[in-house]
DOKELUM-600667 format. One record per residue (C-alpha): residue number from 1; residue in three letters; x, y, z. Coordinates in Angstrom, 1 decimal, padded with zeros to 4 digits. Each point is the difference from the previous one (the first is absolute). Example, Ala and Ser with C-alpha at 12.3 -4.5 7.8 and 13.67 -1.06 7.14 Angstrom:
2
GUFI     i    aa        u        v        w
GUFI     1   ALA    012.3   -004.5    007.8
GUFI     2   SER    001.4    003.4   -000.7
This chain:
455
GUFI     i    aa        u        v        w
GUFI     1   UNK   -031.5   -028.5    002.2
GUFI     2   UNK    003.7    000.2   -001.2
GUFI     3   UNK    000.9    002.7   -002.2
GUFI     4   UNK    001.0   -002.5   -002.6
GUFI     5   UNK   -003.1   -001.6   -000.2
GUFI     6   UNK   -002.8    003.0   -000.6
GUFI     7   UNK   -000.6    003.0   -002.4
GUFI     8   UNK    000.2    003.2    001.4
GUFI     9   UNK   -001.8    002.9   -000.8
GUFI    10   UNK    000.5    003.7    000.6
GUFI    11   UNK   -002.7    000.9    002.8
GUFI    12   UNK   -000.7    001.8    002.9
GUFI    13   UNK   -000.4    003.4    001.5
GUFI    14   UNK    004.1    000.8   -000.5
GUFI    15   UNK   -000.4   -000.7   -003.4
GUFI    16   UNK   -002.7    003.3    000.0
GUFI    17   UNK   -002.9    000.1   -002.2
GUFI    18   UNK    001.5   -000.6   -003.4
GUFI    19   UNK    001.4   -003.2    001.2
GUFI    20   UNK   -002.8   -001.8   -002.8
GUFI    21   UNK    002.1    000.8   -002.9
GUFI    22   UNK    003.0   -002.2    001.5
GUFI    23   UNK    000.9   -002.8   -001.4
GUFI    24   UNK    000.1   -003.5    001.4
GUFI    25   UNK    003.3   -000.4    001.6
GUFI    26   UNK    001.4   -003.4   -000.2
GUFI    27   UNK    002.5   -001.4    003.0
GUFI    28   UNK    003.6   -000.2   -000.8
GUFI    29   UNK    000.4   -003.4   -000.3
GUFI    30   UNK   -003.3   -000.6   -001.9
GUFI    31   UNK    000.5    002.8   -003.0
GUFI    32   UNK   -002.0   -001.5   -003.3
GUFI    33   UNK    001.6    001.8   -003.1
GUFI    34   UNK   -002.7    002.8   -000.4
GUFI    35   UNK    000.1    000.5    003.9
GUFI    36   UNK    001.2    003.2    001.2
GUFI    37   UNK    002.7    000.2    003.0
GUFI    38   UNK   -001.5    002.6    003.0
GUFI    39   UNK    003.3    002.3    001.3
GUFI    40   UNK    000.4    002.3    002.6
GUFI    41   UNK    002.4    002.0    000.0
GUFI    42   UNK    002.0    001.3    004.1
GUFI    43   UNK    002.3    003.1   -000.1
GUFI    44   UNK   -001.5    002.7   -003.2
GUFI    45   UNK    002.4    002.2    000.0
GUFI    46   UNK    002.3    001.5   -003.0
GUFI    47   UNK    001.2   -003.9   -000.4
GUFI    48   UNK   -003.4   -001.8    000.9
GUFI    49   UNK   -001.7    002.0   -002.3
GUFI    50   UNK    002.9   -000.8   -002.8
GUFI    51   UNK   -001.0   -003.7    000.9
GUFI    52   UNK   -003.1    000.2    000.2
GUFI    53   UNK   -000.9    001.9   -003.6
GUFI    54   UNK    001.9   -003.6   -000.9
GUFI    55   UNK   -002.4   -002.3    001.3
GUFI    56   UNK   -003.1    002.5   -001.5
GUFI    57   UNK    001.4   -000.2   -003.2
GUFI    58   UNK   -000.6   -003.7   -000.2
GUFI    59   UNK   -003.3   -001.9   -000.7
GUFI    60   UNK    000.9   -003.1    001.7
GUFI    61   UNK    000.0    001.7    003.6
GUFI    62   UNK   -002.3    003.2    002.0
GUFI    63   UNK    001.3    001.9    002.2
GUFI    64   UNK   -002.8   -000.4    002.9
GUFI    65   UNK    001.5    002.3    003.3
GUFI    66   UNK    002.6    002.1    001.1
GUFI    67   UNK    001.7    000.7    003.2
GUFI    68   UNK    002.1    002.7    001.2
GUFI    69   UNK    000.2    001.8    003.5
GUFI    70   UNK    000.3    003.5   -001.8
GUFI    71   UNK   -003.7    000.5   -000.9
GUFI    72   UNK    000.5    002.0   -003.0
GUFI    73   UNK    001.8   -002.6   -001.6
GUFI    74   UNK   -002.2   -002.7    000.3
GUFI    75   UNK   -002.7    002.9   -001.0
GUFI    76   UNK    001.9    000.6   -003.4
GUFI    77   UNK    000.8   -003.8   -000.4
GUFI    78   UNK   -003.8   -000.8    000.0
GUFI    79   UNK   -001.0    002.9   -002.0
GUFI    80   UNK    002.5   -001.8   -002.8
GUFI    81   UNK   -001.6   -003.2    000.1
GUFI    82   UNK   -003.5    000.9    000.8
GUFI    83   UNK    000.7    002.3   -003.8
GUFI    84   UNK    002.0   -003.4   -001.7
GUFI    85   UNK   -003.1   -001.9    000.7
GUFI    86   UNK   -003.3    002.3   -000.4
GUFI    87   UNK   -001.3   -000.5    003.7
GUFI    88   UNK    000.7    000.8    003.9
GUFI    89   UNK    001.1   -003.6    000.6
GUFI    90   UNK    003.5    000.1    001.2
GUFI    91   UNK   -000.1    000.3    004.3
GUFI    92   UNK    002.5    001.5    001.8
GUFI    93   UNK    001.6   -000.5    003.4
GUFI    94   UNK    002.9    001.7    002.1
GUFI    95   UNK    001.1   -003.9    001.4
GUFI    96   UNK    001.1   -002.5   -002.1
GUFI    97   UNK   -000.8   -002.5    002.3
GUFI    98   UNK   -004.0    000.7   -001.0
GUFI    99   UNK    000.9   -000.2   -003.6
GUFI   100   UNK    001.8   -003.7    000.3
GUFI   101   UNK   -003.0   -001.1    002.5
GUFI   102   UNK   -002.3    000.2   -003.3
GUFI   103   UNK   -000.6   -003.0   -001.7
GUFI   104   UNK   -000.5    001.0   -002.7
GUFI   105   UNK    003.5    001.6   -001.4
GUFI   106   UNK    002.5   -002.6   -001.3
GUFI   107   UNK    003.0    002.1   -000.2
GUFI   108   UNK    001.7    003.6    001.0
GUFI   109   UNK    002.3    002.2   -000.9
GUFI   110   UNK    002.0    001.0    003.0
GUFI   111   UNK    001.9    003.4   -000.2
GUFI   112   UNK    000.5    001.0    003.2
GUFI   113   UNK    002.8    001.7    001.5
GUFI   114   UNK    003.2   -002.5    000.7
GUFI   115   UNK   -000.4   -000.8    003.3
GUFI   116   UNK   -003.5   -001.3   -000.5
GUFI   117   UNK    000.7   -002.2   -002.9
GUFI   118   UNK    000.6   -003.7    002.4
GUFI   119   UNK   -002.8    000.9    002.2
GUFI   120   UNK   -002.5    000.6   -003.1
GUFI   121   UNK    000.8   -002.1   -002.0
GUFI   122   UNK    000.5   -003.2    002.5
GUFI   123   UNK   -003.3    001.1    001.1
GUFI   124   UNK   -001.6   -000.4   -003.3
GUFI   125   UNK    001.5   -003.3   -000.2
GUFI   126   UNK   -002.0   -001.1    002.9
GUFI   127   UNK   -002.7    001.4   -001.7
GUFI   128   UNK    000.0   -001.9   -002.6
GUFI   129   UNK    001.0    002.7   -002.4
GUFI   130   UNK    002.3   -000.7   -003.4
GUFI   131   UNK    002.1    003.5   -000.2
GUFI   132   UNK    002.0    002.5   -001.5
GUFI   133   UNK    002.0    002.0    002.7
GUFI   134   UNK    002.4    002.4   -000.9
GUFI   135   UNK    004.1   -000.4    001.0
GUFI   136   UNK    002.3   -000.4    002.3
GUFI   137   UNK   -001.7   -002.6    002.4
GUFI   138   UNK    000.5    002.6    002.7
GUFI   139   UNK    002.6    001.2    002.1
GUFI   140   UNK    002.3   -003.1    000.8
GUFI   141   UNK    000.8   -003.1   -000.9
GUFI   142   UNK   -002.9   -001.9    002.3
GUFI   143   UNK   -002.7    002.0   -001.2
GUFI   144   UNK    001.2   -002.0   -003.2
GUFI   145   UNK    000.0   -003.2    001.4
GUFI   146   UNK   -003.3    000.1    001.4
GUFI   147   UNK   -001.6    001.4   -003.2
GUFI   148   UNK    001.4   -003.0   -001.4
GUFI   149   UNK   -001.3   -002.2    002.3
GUFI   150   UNK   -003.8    001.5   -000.1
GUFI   151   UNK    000.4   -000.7   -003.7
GUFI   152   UNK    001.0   -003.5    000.2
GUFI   153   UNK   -002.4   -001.1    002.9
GUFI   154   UNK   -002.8    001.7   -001.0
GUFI   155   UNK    000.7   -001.0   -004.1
GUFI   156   UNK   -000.5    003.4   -001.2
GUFI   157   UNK    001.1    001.6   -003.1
GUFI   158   UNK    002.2    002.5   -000.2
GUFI   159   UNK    001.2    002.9   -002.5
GUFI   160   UNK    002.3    003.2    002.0
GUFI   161   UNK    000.3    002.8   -001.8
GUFI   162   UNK    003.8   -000.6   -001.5
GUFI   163   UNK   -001.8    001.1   -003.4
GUFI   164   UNK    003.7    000.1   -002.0
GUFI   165   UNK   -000.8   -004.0   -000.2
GUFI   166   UNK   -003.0    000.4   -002.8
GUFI   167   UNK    001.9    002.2   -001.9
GUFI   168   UNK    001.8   -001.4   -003.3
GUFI   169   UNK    003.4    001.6    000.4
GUFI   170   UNK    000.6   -001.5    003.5
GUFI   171   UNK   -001.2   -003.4   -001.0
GUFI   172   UNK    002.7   -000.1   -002.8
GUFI   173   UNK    003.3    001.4    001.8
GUFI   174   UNK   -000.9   -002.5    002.7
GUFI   175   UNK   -000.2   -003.3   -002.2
GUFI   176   UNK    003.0    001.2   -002.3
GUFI   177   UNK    001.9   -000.5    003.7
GUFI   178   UNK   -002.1   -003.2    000.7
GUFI   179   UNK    000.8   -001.0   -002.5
GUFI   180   UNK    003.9    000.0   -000.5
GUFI   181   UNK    000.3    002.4   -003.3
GUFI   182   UNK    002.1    002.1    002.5
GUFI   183   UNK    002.3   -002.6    001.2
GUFI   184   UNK    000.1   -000.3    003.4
GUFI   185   UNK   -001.3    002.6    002.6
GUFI   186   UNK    002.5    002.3    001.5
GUFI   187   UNK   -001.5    002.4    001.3
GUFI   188   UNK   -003.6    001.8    000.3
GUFI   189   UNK   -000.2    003.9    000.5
GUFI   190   UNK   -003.0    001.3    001.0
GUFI   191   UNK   -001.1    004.0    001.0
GUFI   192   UNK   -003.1    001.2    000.8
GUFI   193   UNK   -000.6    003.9    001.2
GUFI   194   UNK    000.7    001.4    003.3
GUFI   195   UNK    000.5    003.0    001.3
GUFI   196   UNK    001.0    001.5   -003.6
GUFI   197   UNK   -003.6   -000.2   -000.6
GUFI   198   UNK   -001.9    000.6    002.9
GUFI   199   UNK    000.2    002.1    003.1
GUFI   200   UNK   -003.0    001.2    002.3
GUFI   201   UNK   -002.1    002.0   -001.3
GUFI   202   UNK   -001.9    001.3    003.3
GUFI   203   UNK    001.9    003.4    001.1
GUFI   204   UNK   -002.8    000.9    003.1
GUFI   205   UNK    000.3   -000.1    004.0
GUFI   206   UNK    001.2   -003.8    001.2
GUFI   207   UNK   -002.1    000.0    003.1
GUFI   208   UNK   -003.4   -001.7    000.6
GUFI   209   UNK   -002.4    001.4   -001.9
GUFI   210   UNK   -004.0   -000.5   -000.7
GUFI   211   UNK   -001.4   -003.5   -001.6
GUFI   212   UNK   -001.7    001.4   -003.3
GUFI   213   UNK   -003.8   -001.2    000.0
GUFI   214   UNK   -000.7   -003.3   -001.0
GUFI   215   UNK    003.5   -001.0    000.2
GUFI   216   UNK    000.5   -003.3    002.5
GUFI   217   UNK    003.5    000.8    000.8
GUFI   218   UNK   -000.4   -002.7    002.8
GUFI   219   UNK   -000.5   -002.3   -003.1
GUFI   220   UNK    002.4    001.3   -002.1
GUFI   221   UNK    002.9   -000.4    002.7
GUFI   222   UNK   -001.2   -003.1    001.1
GUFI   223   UNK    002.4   -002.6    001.2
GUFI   224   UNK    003.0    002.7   -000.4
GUFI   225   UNK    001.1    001.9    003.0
GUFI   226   UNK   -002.8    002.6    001.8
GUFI   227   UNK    001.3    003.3   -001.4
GUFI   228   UNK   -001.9    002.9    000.2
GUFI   229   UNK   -001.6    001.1   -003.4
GUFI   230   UNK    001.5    002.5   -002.6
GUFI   231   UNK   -000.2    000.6   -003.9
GUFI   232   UNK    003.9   -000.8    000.1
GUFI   233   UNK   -000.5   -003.3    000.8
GUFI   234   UNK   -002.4   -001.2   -002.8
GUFI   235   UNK    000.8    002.5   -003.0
GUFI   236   UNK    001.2   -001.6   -003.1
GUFI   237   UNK    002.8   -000.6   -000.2
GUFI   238   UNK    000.5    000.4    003.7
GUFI   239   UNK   -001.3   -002.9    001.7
GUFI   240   UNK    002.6   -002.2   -002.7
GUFI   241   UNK    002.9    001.7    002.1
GUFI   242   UNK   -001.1   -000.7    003.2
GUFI   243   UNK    000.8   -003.4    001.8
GUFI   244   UNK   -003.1   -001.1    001.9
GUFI   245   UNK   -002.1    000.4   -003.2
GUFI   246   UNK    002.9   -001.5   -002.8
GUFI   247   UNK    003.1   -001.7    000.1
GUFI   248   UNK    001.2    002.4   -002.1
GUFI   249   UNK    001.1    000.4   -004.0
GUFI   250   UNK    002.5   -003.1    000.1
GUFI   251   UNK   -003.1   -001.9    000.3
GUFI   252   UNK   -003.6    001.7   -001.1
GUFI   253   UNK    001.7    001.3   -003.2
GUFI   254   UNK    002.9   -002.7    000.2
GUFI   255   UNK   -002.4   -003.1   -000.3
GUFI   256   UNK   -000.8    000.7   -003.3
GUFI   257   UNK    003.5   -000.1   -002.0
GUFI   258   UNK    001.3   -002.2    002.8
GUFI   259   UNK   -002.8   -002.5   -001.1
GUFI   260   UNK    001.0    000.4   -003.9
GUFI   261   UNK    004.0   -000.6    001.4
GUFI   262   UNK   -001.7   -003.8    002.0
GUFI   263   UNK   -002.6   -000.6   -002.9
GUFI   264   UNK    003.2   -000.5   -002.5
GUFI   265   UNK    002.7   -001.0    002.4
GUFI   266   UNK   -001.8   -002.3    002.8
GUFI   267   UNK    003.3   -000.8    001.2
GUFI   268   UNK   -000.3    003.3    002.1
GUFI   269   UNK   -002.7   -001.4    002.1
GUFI   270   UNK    001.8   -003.0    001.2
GUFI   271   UNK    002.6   -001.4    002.1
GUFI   272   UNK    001.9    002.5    001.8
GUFI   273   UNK    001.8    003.5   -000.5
GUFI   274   UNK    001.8    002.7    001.6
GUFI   275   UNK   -001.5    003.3    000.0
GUFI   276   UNK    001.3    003.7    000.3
GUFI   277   UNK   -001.7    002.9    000.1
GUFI   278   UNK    000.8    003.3    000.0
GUFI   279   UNK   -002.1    003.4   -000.2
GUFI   280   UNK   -001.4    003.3    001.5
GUFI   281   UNK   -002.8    000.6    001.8
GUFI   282   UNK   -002.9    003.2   -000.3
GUFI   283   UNK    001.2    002.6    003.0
GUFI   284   UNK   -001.3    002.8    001.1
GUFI   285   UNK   -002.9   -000.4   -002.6
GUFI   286   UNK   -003.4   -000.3    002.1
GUFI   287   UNK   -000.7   -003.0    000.5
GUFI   288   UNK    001.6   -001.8   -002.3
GUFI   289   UNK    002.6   -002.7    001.9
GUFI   290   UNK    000.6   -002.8   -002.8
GUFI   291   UNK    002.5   -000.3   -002.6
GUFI   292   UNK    000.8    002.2   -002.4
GUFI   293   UNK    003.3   -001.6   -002.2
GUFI   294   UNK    001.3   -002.9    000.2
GUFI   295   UNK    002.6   -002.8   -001.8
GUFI   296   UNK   -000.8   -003.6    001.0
GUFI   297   UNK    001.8   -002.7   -001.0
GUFI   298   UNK   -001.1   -003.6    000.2
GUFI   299   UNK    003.2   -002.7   -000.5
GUFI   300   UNK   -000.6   -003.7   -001.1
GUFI   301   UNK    002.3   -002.8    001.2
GUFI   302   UNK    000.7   -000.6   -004.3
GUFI   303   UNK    000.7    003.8   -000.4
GUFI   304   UNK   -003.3    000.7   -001.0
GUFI   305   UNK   -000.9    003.9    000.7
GUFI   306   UNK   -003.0    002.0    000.6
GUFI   307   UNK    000.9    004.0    000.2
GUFI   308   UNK   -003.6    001.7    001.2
GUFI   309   UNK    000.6    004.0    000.1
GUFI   310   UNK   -002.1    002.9   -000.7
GUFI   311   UNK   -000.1    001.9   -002.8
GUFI   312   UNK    002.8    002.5    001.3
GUFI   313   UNK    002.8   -003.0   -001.0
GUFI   314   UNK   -001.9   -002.0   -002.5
GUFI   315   UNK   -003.0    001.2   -002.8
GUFI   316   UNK   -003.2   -001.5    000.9
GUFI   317   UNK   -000.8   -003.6   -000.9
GUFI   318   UNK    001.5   -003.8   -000.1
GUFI   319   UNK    003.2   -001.1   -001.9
GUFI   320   UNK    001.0   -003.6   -000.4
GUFI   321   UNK    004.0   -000.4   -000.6
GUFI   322   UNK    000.8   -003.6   -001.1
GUFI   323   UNK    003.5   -001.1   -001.5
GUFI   324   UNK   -001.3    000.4   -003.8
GUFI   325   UNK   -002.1    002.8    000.2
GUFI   326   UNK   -002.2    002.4    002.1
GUFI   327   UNK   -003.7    001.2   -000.4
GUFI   328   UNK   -001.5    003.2    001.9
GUFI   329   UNK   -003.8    000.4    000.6
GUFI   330   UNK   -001.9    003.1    001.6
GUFI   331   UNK   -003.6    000.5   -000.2
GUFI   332   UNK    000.6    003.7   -001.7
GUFI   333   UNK   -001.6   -000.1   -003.1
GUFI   334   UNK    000.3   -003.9    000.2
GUFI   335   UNK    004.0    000.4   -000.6
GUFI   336   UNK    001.9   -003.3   -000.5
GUFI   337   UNK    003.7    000.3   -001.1
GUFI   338   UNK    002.8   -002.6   -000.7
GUFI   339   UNK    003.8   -000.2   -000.6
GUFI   340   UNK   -000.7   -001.4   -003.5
GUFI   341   UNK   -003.2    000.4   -002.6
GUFI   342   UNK   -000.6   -003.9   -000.6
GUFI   343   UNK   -000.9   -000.8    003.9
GUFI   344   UNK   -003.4    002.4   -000.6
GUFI   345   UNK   -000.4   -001.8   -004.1
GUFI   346   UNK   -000.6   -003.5    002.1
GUFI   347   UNK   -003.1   -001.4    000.3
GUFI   348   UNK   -001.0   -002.4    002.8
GUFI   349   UNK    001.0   -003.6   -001.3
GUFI   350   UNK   -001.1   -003.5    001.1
GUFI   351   UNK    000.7   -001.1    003.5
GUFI   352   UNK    001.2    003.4    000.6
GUFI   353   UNK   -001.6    001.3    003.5
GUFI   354   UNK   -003.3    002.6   -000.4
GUFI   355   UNK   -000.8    002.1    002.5
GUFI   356   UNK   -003.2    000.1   -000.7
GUFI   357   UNK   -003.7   -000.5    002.0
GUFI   358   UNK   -001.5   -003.1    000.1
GUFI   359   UNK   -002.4   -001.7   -003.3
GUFI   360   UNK    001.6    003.4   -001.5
GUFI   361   UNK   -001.1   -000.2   -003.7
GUFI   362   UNK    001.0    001.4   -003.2
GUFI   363   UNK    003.7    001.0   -001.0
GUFI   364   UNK    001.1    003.1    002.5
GUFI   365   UNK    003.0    001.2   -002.1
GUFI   366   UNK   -000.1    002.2   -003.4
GUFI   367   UNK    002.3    001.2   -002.4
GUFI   368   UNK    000.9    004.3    000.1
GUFI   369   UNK    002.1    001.0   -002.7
GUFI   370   UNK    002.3    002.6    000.7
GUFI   371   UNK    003.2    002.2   -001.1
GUFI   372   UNK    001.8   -003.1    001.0
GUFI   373   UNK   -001.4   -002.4   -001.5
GUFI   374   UNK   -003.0   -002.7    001.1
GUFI   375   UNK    000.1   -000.3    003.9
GUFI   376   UNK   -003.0   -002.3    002.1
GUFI   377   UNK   -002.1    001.6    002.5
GUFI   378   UNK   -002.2   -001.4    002.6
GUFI   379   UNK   -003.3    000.9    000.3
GUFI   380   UNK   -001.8    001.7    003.0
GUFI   381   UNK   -002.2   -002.1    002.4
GUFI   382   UNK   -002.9    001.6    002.2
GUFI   383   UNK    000.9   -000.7    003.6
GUFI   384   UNK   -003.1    000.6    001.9
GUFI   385   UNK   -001.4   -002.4   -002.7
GUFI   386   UNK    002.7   -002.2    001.1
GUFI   387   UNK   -001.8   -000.1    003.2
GUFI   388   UNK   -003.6   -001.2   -001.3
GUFI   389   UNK    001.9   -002.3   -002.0
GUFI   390   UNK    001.6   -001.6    003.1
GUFI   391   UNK   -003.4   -000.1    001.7
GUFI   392   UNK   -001.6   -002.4   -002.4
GUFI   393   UNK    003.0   -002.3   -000.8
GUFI   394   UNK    000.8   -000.4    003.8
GUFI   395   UNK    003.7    000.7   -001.2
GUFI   396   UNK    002.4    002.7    001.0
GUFI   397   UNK    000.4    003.2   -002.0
GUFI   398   UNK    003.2    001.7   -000.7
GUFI   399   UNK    000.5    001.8    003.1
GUFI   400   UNK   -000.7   -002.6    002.3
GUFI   401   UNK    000.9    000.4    003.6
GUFI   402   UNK    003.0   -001.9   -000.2
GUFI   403   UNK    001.3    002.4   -002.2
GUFI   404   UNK   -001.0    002.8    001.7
GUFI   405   UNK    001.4   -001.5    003.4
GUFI   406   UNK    003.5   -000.6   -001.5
GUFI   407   UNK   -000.2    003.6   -001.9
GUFI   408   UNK   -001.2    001.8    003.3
GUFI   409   UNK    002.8   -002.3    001.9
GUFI   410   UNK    002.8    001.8   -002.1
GUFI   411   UNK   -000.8    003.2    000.7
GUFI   412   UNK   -000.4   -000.5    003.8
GUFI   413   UNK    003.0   -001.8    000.4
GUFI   414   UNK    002.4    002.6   -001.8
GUFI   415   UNK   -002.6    003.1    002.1
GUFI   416   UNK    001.3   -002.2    003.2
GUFI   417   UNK    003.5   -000.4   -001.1
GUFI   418   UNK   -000.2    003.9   -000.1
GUFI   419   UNK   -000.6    000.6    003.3
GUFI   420   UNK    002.0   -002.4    001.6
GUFI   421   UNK    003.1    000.4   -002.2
GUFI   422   UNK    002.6   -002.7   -000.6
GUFI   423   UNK   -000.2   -003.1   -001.9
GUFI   424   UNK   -003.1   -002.1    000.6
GUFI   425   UNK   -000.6   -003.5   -001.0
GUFI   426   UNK   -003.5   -001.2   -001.6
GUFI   427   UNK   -001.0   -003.5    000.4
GUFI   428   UNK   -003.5   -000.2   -002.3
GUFI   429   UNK   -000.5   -003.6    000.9
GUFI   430   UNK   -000.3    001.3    003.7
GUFI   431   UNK   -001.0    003.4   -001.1
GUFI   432   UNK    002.4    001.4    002.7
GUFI   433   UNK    003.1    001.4    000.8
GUFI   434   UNK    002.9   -002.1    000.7
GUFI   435   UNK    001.5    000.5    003.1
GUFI   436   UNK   -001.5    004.0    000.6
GUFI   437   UNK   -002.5   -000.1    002.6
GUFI   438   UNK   -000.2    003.6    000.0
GUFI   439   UNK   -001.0   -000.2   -004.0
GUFI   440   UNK   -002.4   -002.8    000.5
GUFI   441   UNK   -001.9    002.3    002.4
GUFI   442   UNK   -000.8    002.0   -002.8
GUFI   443   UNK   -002.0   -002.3   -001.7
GUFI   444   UNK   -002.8    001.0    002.1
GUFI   445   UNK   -002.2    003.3    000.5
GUFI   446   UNK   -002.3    000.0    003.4
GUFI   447   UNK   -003.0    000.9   -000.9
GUFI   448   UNK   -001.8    002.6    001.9
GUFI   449   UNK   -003.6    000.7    001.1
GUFI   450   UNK   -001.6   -003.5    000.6
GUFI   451   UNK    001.1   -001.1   -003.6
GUFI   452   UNK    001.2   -003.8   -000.1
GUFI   453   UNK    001.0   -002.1   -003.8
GUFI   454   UNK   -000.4   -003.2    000.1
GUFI   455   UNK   -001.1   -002.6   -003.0
């Protein structure tokens, strides 16, 4: 029988002993309003354990499994559910491919390391699986593109993790620049850390060293190169700095402002521009290879500007410059700033655009009254509520995969104008490089060990 077409319940041996207390679990595209959404969640680490306390905190979904290939992980992630719920229900398993063959999850949360993200999630596409899957969309441009195809063929809904979108603060800068009350766009400045911020943190012996029990290193490395394993190459932060596991800060920390700087001024994700990039790379710091500062600057053919540094040049966060005014937002203590007190007073007027989630209802703004006088503030949204709410309305959420695409797609375009120097040219209706074969090779990784994306 199609999934569509049956109630599911929570059954079976995997589901241990305690699996009576479950819920029914209703398919994705059959949910009834009282009808509670099953989730499992693929990568529990520091951030899959962030996401997933989300999804527990809400009645509309259960967290049903967990997957990770370092054993104690998984171990603690059950223990949290198992606790949430009162039971032993939630299974585990060390491949996520068993955890998208059940039938009987409707979505995951994918927070895996970056090089896994196209494979996981394109293969939970095929799966039939709605998701929410951390950012970048891996670690070049065509992991992007295919992501984006699995979602579109398959008809899946899709939330990343580019969290800055549900929060009030970003939603207003970005539609005081949509909507003209800075004049026209100049220039966007965006900064996210670097090297400032983070260095390696594992100081031991660089040589091959012992797998620790019940960690799959052959499933952790998976489709990056066959290195031999160490602690140096998945500490935190360590495994960020190194290039077969991340593309590097310009883009896993990058996609997130660099989303805000396209969610305000979509202008920078169309047509063509030149790019230039400049930087220094981590040397003679274990393993660490990627970049560590960097200046990138993205040129329009109208004089349109995106500057993308880290926080070395710039402070962190996204800055809209338009010929009347400018506004500055940063997710530190939900900071929004502009060149004159009126532009935060405005409330959203009619036929002005909303950036807001679809059948959204209620008013989002408020009044704050402060040393300066009355100013409007835009309320907070949940985003991994976001997500259930795209599963029942069929519709996309904030973060949809386009966004995240053309977010990732900045970052790996400056991270490649980096190491090739020069001025590049960016054509996004061909996502390519004009005239640079030796750029457009770049837009692909191999993959290693058996591993093959496709939609």
């Amino acid at each position: 029988m199609q999934k569509a077409n049956r109630r599911v319940f929570l059954k079976g041996a995997a589901w241990s002993a305690a699996a009576w207390a479950v819920p029914t679990i209703i398919p994705a595209t059959a949910f009834g309003a009282n009808e509670r959404i099953a989730v499992g969640c693929i990568g529990v680490g520091g951030m899959g354990t962030g996401n997933m306390r989300q999804f527990l905190a809400l009645d509309a979904c259960r967290v049903v499994a967990v997957c990770d290939v370092q054993r104690d992980r998984r171990e603690r992630a059950k223990k949290l559910v198992d606790e949430k719920y009162g039971d032993a229900g939630c299974a585990m398993f060390n491949d996520y491919r068993e955890l998208l063959a059940r039938s009987d999850v409707d979505a995951v949360m994918i927070a895996v390391q970056d090089h896994w993200h196209a494979l996981v999630a394109t293969a939970a596409a095929k799966s039939g699986k709605d998701m929410y899957c951390e950012k970048p969309t891996g670690l070049c441009v065509r992991d992007g593109q295919v992501m984006r195809a699995a979602m579109r063929k398959h008809q899946r809904v899709f939330q990343s993790g580019m969290w800055q979108r549900s929060k009030g603060n970003f939603r207003q800068g970005c539609e005081l620049a949509l909507n003209g009350h800075l004049g026209k766009l100049t220039e966007v400045q965006v900064s996210v850390p670097g090297g400032k911020s983070y260095q390696p943190k594992y100081k031991g012996p660089y040589e091959q060293q012992p797998v620790p029990e019940g960690f799959d290193w052959a499933m952790w490395r998976g489709p990056a190169p066959d290195k031999p394993f160490n602690p140096g190459r998945v500490a935190y932060p360590d495994w960020y700095l190194i290039h077969d596991y991340c593309e590097g800060w310009t883009t896993n920390w990058g996609v997130h402002n660099l989303d805000i700087a396209h969610w305000g001024c979509p202008a920078l994700g169309r047509g063509t521009c030149e790019v230039t990039c400049s930087g220094r790379y981590y040397a003679d710091k274990g393993f660490a290879d990627n970049i560590e500062t960097w200046k990138a600057v993205f040129t329009y053919p109208d004089g349109l500007r995106l500057v993308f540094t880290d926080t070395e040049s710039l402070p962190a966060g996204t800055k809209f410059i338009g010929e009347k005014g400018w506004v500055y937002v940063d997710r530190r203590n939900d900071k929004i700033e502009a060149s004159a007190d009126n532009l935060l007073s405005r409330r959203p007027a009619e036929g002005d655009v909303r950036l807001l989630p679809f059948g959204h209802a209620g008013d989002d703004v408020r009044v704050q009254t402060t040393k300066n006088g009355e100013r409007t503030v835009y309320r907070n949204l949940d985003h991994a509520e976001g997500l259930l709410n795209g599963l029942r309305s069929r519709k996309e959420p904030l973060a949809g995969i386009d966004a995240t695409h053309t977010a990732s797609t900045l970052g790996m375009v400056a991270g490649i104008a980096a190491r090739l120097g020069g001025t590049l040219k960016w054509d996004w209706g061909t996502e390519q490089f004009v005239g640079n074969e030796d750029a457009n090779k770049l837009l692909v990784r191999q993959m290693h060990n058996g591993w093959k994306l496709d939609v």
